[in-house]
C-alpha positions in Angstrom: -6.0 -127.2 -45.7 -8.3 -126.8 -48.5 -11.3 -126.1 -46.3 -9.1 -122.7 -45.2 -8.4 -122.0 -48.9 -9.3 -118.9 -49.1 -8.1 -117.1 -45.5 -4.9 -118.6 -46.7 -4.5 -116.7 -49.7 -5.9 -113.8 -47.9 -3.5 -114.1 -45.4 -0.3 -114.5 -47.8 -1.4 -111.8 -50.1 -1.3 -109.5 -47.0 1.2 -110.8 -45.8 3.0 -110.0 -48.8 3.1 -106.5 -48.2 4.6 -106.6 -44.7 7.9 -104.1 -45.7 5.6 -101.3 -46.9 3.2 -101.6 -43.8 5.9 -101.7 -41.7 7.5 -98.6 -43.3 4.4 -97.0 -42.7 4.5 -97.8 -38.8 8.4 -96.8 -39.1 7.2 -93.3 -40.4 4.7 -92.8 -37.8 6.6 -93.7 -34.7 4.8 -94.1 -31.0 1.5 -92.2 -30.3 -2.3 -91.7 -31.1 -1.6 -91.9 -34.8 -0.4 -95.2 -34.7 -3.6 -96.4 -33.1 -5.8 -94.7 -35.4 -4.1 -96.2 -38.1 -4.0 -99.9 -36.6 -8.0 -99.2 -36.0 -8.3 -98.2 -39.5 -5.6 -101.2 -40.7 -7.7 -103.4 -38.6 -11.2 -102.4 -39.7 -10.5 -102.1 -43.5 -9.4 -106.0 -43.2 -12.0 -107.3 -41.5 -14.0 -105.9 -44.5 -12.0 -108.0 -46.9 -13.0 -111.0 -45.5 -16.2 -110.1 -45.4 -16.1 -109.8 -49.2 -14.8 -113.1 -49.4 -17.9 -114.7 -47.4 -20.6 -113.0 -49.8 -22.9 -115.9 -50.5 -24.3 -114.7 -53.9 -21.4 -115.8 -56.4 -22.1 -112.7 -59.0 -21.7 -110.4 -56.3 -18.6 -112.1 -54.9 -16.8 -112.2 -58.4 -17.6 -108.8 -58.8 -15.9 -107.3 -55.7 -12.9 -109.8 -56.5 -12.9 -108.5 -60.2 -12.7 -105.0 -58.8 -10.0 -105.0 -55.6 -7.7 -107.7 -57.5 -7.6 -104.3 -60.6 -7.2 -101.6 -58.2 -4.7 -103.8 -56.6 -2.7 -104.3 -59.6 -2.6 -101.2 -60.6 -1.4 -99.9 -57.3 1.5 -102.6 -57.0 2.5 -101.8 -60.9 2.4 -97.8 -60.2 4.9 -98.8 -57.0 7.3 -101.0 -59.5 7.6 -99.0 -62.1 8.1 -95.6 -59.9 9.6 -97.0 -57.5 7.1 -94.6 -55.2 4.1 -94.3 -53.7 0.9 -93.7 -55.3 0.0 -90.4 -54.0 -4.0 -88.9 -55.3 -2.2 -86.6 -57.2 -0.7 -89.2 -58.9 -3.5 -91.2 -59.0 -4.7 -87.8 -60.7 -1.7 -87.7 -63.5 -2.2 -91.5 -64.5 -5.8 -91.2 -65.1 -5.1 -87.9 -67.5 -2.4 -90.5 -69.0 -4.9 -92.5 -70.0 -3.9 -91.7 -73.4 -0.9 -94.3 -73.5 -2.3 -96.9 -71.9 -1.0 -99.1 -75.0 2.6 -97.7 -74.4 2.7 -98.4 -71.0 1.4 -102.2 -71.6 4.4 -102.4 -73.9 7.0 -101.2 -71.6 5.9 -102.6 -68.1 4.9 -106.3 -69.4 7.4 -107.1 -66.8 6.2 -105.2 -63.6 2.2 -105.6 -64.6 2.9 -110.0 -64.8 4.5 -109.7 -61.5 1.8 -108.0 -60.0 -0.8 -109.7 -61.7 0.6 -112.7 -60.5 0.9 -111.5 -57.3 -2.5 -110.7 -57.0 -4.5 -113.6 -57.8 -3.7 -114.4 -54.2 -6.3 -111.8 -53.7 -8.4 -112.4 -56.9 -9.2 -116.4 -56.0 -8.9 -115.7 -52.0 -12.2 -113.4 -52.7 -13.4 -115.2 -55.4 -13.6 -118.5 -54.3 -16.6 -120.1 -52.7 -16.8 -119.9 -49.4 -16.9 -123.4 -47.6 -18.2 -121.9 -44.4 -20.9 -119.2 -43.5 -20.4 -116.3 -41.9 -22.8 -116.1 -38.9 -23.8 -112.4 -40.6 -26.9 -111.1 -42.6 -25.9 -111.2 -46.2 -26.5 -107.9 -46.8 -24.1 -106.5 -44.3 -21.4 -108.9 -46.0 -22.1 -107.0 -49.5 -22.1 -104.0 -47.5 -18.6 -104.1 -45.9 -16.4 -103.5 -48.7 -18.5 -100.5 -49.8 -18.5 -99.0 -46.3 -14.7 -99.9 -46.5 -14.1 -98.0 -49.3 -16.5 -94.6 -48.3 -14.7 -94.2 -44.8 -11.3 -94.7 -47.0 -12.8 -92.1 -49.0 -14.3 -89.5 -46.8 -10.6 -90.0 -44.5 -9.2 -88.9 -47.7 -11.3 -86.4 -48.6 -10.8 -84.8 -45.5 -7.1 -84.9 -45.3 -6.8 -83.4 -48.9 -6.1 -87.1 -50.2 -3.3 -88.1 -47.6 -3.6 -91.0 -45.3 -4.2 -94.4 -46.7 -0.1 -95.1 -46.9 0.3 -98.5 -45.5 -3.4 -99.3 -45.5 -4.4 -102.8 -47.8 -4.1 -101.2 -51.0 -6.8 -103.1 -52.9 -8.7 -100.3 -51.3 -6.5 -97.0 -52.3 -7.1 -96.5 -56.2 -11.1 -97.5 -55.5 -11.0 -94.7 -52.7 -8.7 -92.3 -55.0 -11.5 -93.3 -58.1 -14.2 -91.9 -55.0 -12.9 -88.6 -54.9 -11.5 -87.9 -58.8 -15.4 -88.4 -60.0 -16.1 -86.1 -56.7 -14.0 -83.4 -58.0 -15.3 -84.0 -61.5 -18.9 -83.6 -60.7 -18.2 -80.6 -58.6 -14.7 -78.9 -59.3 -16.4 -76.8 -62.4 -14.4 -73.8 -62.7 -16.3 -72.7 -65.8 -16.6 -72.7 -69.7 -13.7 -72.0 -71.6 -13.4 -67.9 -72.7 -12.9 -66.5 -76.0 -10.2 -64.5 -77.1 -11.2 -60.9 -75.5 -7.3 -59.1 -74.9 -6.5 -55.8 -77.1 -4.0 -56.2 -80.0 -2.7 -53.8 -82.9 -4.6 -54.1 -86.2 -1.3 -55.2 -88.1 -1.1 -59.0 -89.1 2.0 -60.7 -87.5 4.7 -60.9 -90.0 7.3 -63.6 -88.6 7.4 -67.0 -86.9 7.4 -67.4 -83.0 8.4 -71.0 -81.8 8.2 -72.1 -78.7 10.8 -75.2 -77.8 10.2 -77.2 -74.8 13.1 -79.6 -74.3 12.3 -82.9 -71.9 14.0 -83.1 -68.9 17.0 -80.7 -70.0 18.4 -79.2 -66.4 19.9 -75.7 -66.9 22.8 -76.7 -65.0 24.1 -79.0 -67.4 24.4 -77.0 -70.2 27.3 -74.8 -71.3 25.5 -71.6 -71.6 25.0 -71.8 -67.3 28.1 -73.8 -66.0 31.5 -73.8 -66.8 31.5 -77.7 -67.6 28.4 -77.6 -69.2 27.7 -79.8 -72.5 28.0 -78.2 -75.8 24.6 -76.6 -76.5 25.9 -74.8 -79.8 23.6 -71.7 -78.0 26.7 -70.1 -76.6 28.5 -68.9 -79.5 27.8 -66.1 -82.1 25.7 -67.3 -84.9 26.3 -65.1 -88.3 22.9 -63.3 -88.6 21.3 -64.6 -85.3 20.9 -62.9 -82.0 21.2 -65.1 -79.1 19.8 -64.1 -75.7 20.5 -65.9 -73.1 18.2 -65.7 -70.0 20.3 -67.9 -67.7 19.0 -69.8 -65.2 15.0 -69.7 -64.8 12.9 -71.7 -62.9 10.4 -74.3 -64.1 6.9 -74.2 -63.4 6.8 -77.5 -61.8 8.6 -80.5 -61.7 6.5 -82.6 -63.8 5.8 -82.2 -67.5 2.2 -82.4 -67.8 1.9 -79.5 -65.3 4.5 -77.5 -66.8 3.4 -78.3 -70.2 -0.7 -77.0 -70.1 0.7 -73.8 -68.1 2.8 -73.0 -71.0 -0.2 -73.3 -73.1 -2.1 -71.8 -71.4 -1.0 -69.4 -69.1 -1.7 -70.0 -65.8 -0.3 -67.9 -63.0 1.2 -68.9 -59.5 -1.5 -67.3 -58.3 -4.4 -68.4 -60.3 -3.1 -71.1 -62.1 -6.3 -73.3 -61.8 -8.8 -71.1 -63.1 -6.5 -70.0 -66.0 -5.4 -73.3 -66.9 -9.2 -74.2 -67.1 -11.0 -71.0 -68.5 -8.7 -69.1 -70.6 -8.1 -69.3 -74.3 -4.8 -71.4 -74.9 -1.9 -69.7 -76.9 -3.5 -71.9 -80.0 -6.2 -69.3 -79.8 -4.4 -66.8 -79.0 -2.4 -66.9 -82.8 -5.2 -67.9 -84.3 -6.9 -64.5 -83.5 -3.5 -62.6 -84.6 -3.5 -63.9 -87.8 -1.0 -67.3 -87.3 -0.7 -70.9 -88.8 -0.5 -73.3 -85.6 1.6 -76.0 -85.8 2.2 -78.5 -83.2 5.6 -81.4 -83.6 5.0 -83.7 -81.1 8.3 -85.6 -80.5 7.6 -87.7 -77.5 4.0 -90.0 -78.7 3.0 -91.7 -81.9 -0.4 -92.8 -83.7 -2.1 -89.7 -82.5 -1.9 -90.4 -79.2 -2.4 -86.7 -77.2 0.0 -86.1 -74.2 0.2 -83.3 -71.4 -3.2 -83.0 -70.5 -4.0 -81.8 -73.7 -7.7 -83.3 -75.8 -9.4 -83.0 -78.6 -11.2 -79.7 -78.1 -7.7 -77.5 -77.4 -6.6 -79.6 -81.0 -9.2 -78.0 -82.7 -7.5 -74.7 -83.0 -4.2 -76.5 -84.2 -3.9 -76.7 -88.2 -1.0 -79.1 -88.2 -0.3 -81.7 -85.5 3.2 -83.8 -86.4 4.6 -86.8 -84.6 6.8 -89.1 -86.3 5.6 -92.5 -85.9 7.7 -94.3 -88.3 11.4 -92.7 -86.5 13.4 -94.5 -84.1 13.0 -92.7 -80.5 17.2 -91.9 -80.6 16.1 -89.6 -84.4 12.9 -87.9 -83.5 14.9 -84.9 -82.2 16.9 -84.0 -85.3 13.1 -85.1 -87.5 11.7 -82.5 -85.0 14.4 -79.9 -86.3 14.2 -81.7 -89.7 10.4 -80.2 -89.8 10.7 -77.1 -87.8 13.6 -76.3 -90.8 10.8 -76.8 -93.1 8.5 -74.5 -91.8 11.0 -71.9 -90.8 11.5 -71.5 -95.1 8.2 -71.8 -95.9 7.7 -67.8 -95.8 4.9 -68.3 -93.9 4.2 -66.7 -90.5 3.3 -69.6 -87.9 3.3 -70.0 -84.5 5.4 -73.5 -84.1 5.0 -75.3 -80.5 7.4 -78.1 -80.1 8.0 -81.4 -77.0 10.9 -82.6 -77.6 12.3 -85.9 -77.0 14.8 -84.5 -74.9 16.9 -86.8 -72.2 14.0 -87.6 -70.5 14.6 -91.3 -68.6 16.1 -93.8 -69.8 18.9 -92.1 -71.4 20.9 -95.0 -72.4 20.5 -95.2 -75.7 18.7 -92.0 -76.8 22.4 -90.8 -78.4 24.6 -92.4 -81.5 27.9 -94.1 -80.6 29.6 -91.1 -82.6 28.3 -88.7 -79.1 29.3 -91.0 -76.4 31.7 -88.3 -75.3 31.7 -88.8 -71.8 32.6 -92.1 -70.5 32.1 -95.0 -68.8 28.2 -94.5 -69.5 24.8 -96.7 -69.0 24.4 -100.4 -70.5 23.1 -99.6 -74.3 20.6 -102.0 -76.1 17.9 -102.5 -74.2 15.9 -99.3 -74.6 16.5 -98.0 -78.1 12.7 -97.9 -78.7 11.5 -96.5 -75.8 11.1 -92.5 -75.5 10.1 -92.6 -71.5 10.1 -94.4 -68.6 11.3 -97.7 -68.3 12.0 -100.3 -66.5 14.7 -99.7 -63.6 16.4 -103.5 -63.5 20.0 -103.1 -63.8 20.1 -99.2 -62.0 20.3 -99.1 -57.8 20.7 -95.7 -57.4 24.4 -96.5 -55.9 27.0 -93.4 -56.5 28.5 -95.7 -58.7 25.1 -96.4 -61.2 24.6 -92.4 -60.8 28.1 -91.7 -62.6 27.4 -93.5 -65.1 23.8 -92.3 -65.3 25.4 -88.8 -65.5 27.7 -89.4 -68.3 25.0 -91.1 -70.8 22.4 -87.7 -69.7 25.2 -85.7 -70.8 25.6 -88.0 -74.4 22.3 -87.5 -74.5 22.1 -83.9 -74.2 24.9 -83.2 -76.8 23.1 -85.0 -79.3 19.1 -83.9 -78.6 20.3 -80.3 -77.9 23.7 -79.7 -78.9 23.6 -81.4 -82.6 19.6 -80.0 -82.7 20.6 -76.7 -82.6 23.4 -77.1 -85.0 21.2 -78.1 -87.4 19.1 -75.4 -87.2 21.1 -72.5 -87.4 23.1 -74.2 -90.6 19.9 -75.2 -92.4 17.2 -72.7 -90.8 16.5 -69.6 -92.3 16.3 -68.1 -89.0 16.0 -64.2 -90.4 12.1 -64.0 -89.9 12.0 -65.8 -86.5 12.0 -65.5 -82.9 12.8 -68.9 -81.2 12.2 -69.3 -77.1 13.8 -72.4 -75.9 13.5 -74.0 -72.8 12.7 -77.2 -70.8 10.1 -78.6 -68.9 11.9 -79.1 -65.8 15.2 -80.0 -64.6 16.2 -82.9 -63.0 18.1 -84.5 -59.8 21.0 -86.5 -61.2 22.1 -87.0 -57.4 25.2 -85.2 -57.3 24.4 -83.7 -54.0 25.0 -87.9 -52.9 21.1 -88.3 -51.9 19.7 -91.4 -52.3 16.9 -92.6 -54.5 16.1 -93.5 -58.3 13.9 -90.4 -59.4 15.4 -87.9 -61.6 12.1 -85.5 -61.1 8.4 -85.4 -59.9 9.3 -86.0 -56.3 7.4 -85.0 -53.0 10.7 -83.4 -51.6 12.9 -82.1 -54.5 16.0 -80.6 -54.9 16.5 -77.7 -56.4 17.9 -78.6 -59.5 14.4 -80.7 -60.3 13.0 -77.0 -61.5 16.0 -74.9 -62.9 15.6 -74.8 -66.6 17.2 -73.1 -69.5 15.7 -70.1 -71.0 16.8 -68.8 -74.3 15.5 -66.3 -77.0 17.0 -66.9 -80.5 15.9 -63.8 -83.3 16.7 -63.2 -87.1 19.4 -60.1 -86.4 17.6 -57.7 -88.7 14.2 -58.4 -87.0 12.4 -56.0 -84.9 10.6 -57.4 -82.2 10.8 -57.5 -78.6 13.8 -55.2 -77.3 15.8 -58.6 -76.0 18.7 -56.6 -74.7 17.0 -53.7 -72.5 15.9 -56.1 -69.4 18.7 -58.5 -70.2 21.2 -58.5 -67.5 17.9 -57.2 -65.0 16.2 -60.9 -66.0 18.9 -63.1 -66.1 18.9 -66.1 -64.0 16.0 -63.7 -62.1 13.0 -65.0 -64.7 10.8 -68.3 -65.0 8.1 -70.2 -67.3 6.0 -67.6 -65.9 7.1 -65.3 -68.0 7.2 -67.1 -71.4 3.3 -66.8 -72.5 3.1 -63.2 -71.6 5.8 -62.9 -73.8 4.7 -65.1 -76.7 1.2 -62.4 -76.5 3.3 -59.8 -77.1 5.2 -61.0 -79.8 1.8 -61.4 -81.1 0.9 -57.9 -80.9 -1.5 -57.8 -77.9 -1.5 -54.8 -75.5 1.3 -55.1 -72.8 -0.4 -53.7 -70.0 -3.6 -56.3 -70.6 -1.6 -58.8 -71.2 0.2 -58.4 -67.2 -3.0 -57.6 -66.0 -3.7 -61.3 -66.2 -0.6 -63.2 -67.1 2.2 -61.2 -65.7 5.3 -60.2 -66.8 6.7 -60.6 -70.4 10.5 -60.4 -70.3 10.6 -57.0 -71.9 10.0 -55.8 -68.6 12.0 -56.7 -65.1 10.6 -60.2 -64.6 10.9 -59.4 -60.3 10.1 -63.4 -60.4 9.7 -65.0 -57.2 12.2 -68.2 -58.3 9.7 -70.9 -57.2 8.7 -74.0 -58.7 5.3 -76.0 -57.6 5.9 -79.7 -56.6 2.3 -79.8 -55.4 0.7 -78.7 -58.5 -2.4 -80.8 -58.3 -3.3 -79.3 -54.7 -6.7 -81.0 -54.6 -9.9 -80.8 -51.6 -8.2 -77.6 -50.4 -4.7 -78.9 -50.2 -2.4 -76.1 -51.0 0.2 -75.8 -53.7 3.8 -76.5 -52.2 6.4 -73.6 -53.7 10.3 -74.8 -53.8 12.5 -71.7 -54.1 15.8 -72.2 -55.7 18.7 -70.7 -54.6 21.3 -70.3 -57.1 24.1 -70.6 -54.7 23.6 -73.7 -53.5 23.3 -75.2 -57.0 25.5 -78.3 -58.1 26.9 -78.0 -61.8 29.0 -80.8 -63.5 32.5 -80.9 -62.8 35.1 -81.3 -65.5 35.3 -84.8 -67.1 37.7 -86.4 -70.1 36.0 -86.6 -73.3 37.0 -89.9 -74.9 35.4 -89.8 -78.2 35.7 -87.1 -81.0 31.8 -86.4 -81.9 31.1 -87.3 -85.5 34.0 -89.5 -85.8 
């Protein structure tokens, strides 16, 4: 037995794997793909056995070292999301990197399993072998690097599709292939100073942008009948509220969403925008604003969303709020936008929110658990995203009670945010924009699956957002009402940095010339959101449109608590 060590653990560590190979075949059905992909199945194996007869030891260890990581880190990606790691997802993690700490924290759990798991893999490699391979040495070194290149170049080829069901040890090294690819040749160009028109006059009030996490338009009360209280729906003594409806999200995915907002980008030309143009840091700079970023979500510095150190340059005061529990950094994010919106100081305030981004059981306090029977609390108090899934099946049942603590959730991170601002706010020298970063699929259609957003194959409710403008009554801005009715539940993100421009005083008609329409004009928006935003090697994006009269709202449920009791 011991002289067959190692193709043993080979063996079981494949072996292993069997459901999601088999899913694979499942998905392909009878026919020349299936042979393709058994040649490919077959050939990438026979490599990994080959890696596990390299004679030199330092070599051997080496290519052990290196598929046992990229192992790992596929099975962990696949327990925590309880997905497939797609490139573009590959893609996201890597900009991630950021929280690599975080994400230690929260998925001890799933990265022991898998590291567990794959030590199969790590000693069936690594050991030494007790037979020779009647092969020259230096093809044996060679076969998991040609394993990995035609992995690659099928990948690079298909727009990074095709190595679902394949030995994954080989995925994230073929993924790593083609991200330094794109990095060495993708170069879109420097970055562009400020060059649009704007009137001479200094900007005299504060514009703040609000980007909720994970807040669907559907479930609030401005939009539905049974929405949650959002305190946005009724008249505010010196505050107008305009209410955009419905609007559709940019993507589905906050990172996406997030460095469009900032800096523009178009359906159309998203890419080059996103990578060339000045960001709306720059932007207020140039017209005379104090840029503040609050930064609910991270701690310790830690930069989220794609953004890095050269876009932070042009910010002059970057708050997170490392010593408040997760369920508080809400009402310490209005705590500090209060602050700055009576310091009599024009500023242009962006804000992530903590929102009621996953898990939502405990992100509320007892006093808001208004809706009833809701998640298990305890167990995630400290974390602001994520999580672990243990306990939650995806059953009709679990989703009801998923619902319930999303709707706690949103009464307290919306409903009692906005209530403290317009009590404590002095709002008179302000125009506030409010919106989300996506919406989210809380499976009331009755499809299955555990994802609330960022799927392949989303519903529409994954990209239908609020969209709000909140103004001092006696300031003179934007004229809110003209395009109103024209823009409601017709507009999008798309519209929301033309918009910030203008409130900034840059010239209208340059400003649509390259960003398109600000909602003082009819927004004529096409009502799509991208779930392929990271279209990569010539893969296109993939457009969703949403069609408001197919959308599920909540229905009417009993409220057992009085909030603030």
């Amino acid at each position: 037995m011991i002289r067959y060590l190692k193709e043993l653990l080979l063996l079981l560590y494949l072996l292993k794997n069997y459901d999601y190979y088999l899913e694979r075949l499942s998905a392909m059905g009878i026919g020349i793909p299936v042979l393709l992909f058994g040649g490919m199945f077959v050939a990438l194996t026979i490599a990994l056995f080959m890696t596990a007869y390299i004679r030199q030891t330092l070599i051997r260890h080496v290519f052990a070292l290196a598929m046992f990581s990229s192992a790992v880190f596929f099975d962990v990606y696949t327990r925590v999301t309880a997905d497939y790691l797609t490139y573009s997802g590959f893609v996201s993690m890597v900009y991630s990197g950021g929280f690599i700490q975080e994400a230690v924290y929260q998925y001890r759990d799933a990265i022991i399993s898998a590291v567990l798991g794959g030590l199969l893999l790590l000693f069936g490699i690594g050991l030494k072998p007790r037979r020779r391979m009647p092969l020259p040495g230096a093809l044996l070194v060679a076969a998991p690097v040609i394993g990995v290149f035609v992995l690659s170049s099928v990948l690079f080829i298909r727009a990074g599709e095709g190595a679902r069901g394949l030995p994954i040890m080989y995925t994230p090294l073929a993924y790593l292939n083609l991200f330094a690819y794109e990095s060495l040749h993708n170069t879109v160009g420097p970055r562009e100073p400020v060059n649009l028109a704007r009137v001479d006059q200094p900007v005299g009030h504060d514009i703040v942008l609000i980007i909720d996490e994970s807040i669907s338009g559907n479930y609030l009360d401005i939009n539905a009948p049974f929405g949650v209280n959002s305190n946005l729906k009724e008249p505010r003594p010196g505050v107008d509220i305009f209410n955009y409806g419905y609007a559709a999200s940019i993507a589905n995915c906050s990172a996406d969403t997030n460095i469009t907002l900032r800096y523009g980008g178009t359906r159309a030309d998203y890419v080059r925008i996103n990578s060339t143009l000045p960001s709306i840091w720059q932007y207020a700079k140039k017209a005379g604003l104090r840029t503040v970023y609050i930064d609910a979500q991270r701690t310790g510095g830690n930069l989220q969303n794609l953004m890095n150190d050269t876009e932070m340059k042009d910010i002059d005061k970057f708050v997170q709020f490392d010593q408040t529990s997760v369920r508080d950094r809400d009402m310490a994010a209005a705590a500090k936008l209060i602050e700055l919106l009576n310091d009599n100081t024009s500023e242009l305030v962006v804000i992530n929110k903590v929102g009621a981004h996953f898990p939502v059981h405990d992100k509320y306090p007892d006093a808001f658990m208004a809706y009833r029977p809701t998640l298990p609390r305890g167990k995630f108090v400290e974390v602001a995203d994520t999580g672990t899934r243990d306990g939650f099946n995806g059953q009709p049942d679990d989703w009801l009670l998923y619902r319930n603590a999303y709707k706690n959730t949103v009464l307290w991170n919306v409903g009692e945010f906005f209530s403290r601002i317009f009590a404590q706010a002095n709002l008179n020298n302000a125009v506030l924009i409010y919106t989300s970063d996506h919406g989210q699929d809380l499976h009331e259609r009755g499809n299955p699956g555990l994802n609330t957003h960022c799927g392949g194959d989303p519903v529409e409710e994954e990209g239908l957002v609020p969209l709000v403008v909140i103004q001092g009554s006696g300031l003179k801005t934007l004229d809110w009402q003209a395009q109103l009715a024209g823009n409601k539940d017709r507009s999008s993100h798309y519209n929301i940095f033309p918009t910030l421009l203008q409130l900034m005083g840059y010239d209208l008609a340059g400003i649509e010339a390259v960003y398109g329409k600000s909602l003082s004009v009819p927004t004529a928006d096409d009502f799509t959101f991208n779930y392929r935003f990271n279209a990569r090697l010539g893969a296109k994006p993939q457009w969703k449109h949403i069609d408001l009269n197919s959308i599920v709202t909540p229905s009417q449920s009993t409220t057992n608590v009085a909030v603030g009791e």
